[in-house]
ZADO-1210 file (C-alpha; in nm, 4 decimals, padded with zeros to 6 digits):
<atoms>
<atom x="00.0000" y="00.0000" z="00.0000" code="UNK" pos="1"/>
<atom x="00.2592" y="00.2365" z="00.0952" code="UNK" pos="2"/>
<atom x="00.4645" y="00.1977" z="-00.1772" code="UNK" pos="3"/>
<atom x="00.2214" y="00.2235" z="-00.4512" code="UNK" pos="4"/>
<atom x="00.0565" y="00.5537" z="-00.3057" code="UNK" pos="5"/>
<atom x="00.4380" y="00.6569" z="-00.2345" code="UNK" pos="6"/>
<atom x="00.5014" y="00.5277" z="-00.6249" code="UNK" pos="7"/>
<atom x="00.1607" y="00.7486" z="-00.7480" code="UNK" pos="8"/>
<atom x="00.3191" y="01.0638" z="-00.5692" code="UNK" pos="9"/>
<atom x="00.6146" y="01.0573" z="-00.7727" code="UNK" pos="10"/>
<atom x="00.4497" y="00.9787" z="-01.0885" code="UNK" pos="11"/>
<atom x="00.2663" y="01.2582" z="-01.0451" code="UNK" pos="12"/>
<atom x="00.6368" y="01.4453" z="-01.0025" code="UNK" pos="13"/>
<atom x="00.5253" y="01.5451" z="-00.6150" code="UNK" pos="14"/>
<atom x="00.8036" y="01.5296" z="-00.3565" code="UNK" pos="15"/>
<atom x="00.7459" y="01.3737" z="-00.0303" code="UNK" pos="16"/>
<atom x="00.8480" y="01.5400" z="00.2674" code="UNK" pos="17"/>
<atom x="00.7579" y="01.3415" z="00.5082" code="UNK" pos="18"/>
<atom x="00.5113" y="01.0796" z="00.6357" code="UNK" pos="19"/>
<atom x="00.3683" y="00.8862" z="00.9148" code="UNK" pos="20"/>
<atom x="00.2434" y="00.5855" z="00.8439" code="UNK" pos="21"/>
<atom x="00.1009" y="00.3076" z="01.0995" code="UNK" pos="22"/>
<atom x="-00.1059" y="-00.0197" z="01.0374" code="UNK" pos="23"/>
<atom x="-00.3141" y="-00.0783" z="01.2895" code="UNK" pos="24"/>
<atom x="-00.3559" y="-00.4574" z="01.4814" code="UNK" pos="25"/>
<atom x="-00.7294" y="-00.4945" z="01.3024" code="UNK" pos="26"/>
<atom x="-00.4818" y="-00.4095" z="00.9649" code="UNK" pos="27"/>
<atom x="-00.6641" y="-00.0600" z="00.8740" code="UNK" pos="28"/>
<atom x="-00.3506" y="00.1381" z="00.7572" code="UNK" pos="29"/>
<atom x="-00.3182" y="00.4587" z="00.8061" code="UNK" pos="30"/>
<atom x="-00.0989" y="00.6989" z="00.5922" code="UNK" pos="31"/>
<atom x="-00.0422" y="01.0996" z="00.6427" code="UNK" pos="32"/>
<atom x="00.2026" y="01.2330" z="00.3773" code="UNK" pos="33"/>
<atom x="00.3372" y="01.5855" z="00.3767" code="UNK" pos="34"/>
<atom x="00.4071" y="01.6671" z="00.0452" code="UNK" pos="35"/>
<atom x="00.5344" y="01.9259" z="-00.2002" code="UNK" pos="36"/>
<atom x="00.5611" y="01.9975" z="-00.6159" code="UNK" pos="37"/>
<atom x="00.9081" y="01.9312" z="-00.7572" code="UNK" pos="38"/>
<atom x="00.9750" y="02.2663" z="-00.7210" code="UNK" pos="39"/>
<atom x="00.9186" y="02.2606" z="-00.3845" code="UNK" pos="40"/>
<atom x="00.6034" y="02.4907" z="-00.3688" code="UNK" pos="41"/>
<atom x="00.2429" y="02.3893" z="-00.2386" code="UNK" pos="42"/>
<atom x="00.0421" y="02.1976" z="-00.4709" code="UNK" pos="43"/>
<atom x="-00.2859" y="02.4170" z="-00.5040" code="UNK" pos="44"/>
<atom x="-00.4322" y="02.3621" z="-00.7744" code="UNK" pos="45"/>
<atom x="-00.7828" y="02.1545" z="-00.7501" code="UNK" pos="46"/>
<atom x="-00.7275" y="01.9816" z="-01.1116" code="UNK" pos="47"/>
<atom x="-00.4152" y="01.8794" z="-00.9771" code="UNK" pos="48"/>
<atom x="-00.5322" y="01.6961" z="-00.6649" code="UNK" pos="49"/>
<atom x="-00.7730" y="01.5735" z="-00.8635" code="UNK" pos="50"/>
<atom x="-00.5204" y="01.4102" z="-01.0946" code="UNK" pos="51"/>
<atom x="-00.2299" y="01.2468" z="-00.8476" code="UNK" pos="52"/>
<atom x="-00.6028" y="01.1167" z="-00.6698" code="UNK" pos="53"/>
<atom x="-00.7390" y="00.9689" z="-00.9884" code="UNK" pos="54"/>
<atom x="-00.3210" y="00.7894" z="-01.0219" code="UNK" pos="55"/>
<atom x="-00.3129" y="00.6832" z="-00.6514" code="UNK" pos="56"/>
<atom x="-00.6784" y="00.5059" z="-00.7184" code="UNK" pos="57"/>
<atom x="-00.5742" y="00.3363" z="-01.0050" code="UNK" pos="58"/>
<atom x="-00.2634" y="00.2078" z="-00.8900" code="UNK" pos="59"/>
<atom x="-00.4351" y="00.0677" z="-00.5484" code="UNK" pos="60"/>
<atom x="-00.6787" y="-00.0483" z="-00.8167" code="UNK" pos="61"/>
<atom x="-00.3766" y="-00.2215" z="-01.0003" code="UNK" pos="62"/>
<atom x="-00.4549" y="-00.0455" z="-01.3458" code="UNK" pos="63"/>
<atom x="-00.1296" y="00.1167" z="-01.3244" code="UNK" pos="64"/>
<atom x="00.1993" y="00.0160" z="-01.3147" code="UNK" pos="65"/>
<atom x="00.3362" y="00.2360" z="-01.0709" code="UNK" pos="66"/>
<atom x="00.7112" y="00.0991" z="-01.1445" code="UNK" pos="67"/>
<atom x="00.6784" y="00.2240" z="-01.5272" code="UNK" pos="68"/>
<atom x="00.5435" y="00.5507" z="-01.4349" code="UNK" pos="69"/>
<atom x="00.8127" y="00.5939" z="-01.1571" code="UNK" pos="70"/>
<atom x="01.0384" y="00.4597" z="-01.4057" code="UNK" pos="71"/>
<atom x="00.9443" y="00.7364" z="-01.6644" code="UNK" pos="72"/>
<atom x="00.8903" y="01.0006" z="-01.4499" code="UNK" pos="73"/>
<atom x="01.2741" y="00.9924" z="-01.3026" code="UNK" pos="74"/>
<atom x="01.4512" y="00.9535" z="-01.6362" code="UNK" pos="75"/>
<atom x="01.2553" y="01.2747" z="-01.7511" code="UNK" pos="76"/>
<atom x="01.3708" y="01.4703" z="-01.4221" code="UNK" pos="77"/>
<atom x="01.7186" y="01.3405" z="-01.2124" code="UNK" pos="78"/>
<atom x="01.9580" y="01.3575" z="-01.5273" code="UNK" pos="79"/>
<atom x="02.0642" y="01.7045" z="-01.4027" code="UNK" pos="80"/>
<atom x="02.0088" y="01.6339" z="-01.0366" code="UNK" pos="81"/>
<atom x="02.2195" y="01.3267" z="-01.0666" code="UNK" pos="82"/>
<atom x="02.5194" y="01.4670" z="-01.2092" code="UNK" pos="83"/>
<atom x="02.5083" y="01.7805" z="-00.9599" code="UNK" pos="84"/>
<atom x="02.5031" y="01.5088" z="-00.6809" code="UNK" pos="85"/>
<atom x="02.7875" y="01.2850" z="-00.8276" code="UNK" pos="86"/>
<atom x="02.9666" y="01.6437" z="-00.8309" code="UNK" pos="87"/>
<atom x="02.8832" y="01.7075" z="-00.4454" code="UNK" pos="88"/>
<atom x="02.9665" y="01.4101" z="-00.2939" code="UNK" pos="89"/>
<atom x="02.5910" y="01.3891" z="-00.1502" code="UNK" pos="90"/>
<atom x="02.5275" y="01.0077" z="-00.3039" code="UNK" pos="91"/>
<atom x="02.6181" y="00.8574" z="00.0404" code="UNK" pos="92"/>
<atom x="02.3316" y="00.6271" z="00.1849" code="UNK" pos="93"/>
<atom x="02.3949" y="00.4883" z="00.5599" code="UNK" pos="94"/>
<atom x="02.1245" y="00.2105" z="00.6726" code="UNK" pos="95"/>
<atom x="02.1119" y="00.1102" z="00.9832" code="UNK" pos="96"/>
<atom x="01.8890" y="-00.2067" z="01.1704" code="UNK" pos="97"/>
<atom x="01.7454" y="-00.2399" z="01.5536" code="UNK" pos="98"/>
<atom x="01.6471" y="-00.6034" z="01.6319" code="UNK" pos="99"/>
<atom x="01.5772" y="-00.5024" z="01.9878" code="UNK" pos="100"/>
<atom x="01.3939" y="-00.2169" z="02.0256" code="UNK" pos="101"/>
<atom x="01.0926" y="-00.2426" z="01.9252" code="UNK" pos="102"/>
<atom x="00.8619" y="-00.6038" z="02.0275" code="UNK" pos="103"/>
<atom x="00.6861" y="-00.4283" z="01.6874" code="UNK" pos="104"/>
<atom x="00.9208" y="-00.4927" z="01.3960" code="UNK" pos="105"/>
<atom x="01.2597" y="-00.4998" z="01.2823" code="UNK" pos="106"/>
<atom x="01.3713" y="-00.1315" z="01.2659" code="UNK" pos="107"/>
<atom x="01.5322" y="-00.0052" z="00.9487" code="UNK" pos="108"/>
<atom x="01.6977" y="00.3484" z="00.9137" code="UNK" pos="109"/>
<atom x="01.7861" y="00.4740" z="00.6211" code="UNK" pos="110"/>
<atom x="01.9655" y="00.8078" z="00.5828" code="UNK" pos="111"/>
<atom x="02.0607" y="00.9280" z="00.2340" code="UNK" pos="112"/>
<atom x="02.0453" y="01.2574" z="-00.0110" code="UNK" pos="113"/>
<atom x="01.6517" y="01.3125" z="-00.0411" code="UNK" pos="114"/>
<atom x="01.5574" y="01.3270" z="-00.3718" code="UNK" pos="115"/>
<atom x="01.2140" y="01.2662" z="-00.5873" code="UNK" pos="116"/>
<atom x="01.1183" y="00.9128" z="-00.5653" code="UNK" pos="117"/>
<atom x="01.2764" y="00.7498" z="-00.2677" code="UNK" pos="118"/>
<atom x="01.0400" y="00.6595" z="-00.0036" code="UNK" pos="119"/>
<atom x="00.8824" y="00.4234" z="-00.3073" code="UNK" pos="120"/>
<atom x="01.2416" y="00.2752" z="-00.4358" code="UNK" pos="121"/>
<atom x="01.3020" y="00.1948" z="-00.0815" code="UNK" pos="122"/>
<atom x="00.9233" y="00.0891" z="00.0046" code="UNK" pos="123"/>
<atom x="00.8961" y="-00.1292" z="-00.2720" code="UNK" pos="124"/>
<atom x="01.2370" y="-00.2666" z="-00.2583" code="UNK" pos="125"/>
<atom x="01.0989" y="-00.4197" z="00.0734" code="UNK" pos="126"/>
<atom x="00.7772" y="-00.5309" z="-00.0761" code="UNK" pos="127"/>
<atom x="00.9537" y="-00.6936" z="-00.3288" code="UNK" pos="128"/>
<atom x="01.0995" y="-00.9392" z="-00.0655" code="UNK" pos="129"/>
<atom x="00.7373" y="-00.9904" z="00.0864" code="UNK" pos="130"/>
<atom x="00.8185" y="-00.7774" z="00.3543" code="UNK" pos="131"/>
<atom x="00.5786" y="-00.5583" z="00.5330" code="UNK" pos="132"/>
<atom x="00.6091" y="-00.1722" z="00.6691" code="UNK" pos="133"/>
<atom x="00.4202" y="-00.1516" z="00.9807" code="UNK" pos="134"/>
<atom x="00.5193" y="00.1628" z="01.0900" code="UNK" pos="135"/>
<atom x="00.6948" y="00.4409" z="00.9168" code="UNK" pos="136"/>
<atom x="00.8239" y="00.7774" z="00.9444" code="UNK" pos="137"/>
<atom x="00.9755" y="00.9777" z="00.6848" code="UNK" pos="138"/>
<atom x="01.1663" y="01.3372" z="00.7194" code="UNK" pos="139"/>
<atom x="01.3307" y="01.5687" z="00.4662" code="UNK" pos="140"/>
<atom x="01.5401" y="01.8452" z="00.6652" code="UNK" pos="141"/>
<atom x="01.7869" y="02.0500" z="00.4189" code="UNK" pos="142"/>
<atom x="01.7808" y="01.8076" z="00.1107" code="UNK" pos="143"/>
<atom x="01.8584" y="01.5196" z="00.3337" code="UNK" pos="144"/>
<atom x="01.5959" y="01.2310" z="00.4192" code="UNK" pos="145"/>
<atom x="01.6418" y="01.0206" z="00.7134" code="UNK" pos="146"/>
<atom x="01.3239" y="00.7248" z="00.6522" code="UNK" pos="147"/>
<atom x="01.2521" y="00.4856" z="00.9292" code="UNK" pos="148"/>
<atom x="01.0458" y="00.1877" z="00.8905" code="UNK" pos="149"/>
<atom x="00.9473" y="-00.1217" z="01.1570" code="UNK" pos="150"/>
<atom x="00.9458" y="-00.3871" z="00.9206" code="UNK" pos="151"/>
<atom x="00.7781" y="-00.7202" z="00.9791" code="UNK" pos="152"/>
<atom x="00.7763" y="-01.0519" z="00.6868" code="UNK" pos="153"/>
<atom x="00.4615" y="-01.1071" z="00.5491" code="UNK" pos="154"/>
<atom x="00.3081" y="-01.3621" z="00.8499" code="UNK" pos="155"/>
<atom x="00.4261" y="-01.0284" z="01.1228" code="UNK" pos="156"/>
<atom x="00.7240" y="-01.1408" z="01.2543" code="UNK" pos="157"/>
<atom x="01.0343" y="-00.9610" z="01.3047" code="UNK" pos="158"/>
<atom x="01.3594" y="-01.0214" z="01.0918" code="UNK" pos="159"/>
<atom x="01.6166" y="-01.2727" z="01.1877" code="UNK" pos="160"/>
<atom x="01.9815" y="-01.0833" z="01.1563" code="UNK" pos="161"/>
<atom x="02.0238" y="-01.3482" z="00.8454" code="UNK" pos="162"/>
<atom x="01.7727" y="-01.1644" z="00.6852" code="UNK" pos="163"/>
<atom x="01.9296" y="-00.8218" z="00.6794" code="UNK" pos="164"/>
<atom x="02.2149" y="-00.8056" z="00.4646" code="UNK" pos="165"/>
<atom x="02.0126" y="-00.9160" z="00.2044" code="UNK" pos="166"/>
<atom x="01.7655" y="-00.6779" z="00.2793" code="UNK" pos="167"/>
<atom x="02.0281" y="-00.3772" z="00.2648" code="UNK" pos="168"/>
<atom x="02.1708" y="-00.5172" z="-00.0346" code="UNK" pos="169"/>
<atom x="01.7919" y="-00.4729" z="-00.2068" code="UNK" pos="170"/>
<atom x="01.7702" y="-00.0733" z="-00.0990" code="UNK" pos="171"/>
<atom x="02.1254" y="-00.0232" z="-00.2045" code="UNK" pos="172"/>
<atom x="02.0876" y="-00.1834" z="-00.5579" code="UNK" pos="173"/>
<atom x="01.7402" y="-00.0008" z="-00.6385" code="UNK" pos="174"/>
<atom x="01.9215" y="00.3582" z="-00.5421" code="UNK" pos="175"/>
<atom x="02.2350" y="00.3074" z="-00.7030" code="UNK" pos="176"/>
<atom x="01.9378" y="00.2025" z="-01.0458" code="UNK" pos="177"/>
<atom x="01.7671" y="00.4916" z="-00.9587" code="UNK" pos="178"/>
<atom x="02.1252" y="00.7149" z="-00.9678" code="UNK" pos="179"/>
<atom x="02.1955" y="00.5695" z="-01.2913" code="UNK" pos="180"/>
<atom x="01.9164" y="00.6894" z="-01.5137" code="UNK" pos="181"/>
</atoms>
């Protein structure tokens, strides 16, 4: 769920800023996303909201495929944003796992340059490996995004330490994709 509406968002070129997201025991999900154009300005336009609704309903409906229009959406907007950050020195991503925190889920941190698109590559990176996102929080402070997610597998329970390098290995390859195109 989170990663198609988080997928929709950046079809639709809108930047997340941040978002709190928690699935309740009875499995309602509830999702609260601060977002922004990819300017960085408001979205206030009604015929706007009205289209990134019309994507996020059709993708939860599976008549889009959110990867494509992700897909398309960053080749036709990073090429410049890319090179800048190869030129900065900004490309460095630091994850980081709790086992014992939280009775919840497994937690993963992930702290990396924000840019359009990420809370989906790393979302669905997860539910790629039938993972689920239980509870999430996402931040953007000065064009860096520190994401945390309590992760669970698909029957709710927490990751064995076996699990994770694999895991990490997932996010890493679909942002190092995502920084080549």
């Amino acid at each position: 769920l989170f990663a198609a509406i988080a997928g929709s968002l950046t079809a639709q070129g809108v930047n997340i800023l941040s978002v709190h997201l928690n699935t309740r025991a009875d499995g309602l999900a509830i999702d609260s996303f601060k977002v922004r154009d990819s300017a960085g300005e408001p979205i206030t336009d009604p015929a706007r909201w009205e289209m990134i609704d019309t994507v996020i309903k059709r993708a939860l409906g599976g008549e889009l495929d959110v990867a494509a229009a992700v897909d398309k959406r960053l080749r036709s907007q990073n090429s410049a944003r890319i090179q800048r950050r190869k030129q900065n020195g900004s490309n460095q991503t630091v994850i980081g796992w709790d086992n014992g925190s939280s009775d919840r889920g497994t937690i993963l941190e992930v702290r990396t340059a924000d840019r359009l698109g990420l809370a989906y590559k790393i979302s669905s990176s997860l539910t790629a490996l039938d993972l689920d996102i239980v509870f999430a929080k996402v931040a953007t402070e000065k064009h860096l995004a520190l994401d945390i997610f309590y992760v669970t597998t698909a029957s709710g329970e927490k990751l064995t330490d076996s699990d994770l390098p694999l895991i990490e290995q997932s996010i890493r390859n679909a942002l190092s994709r995502e920084a080549e195109k």
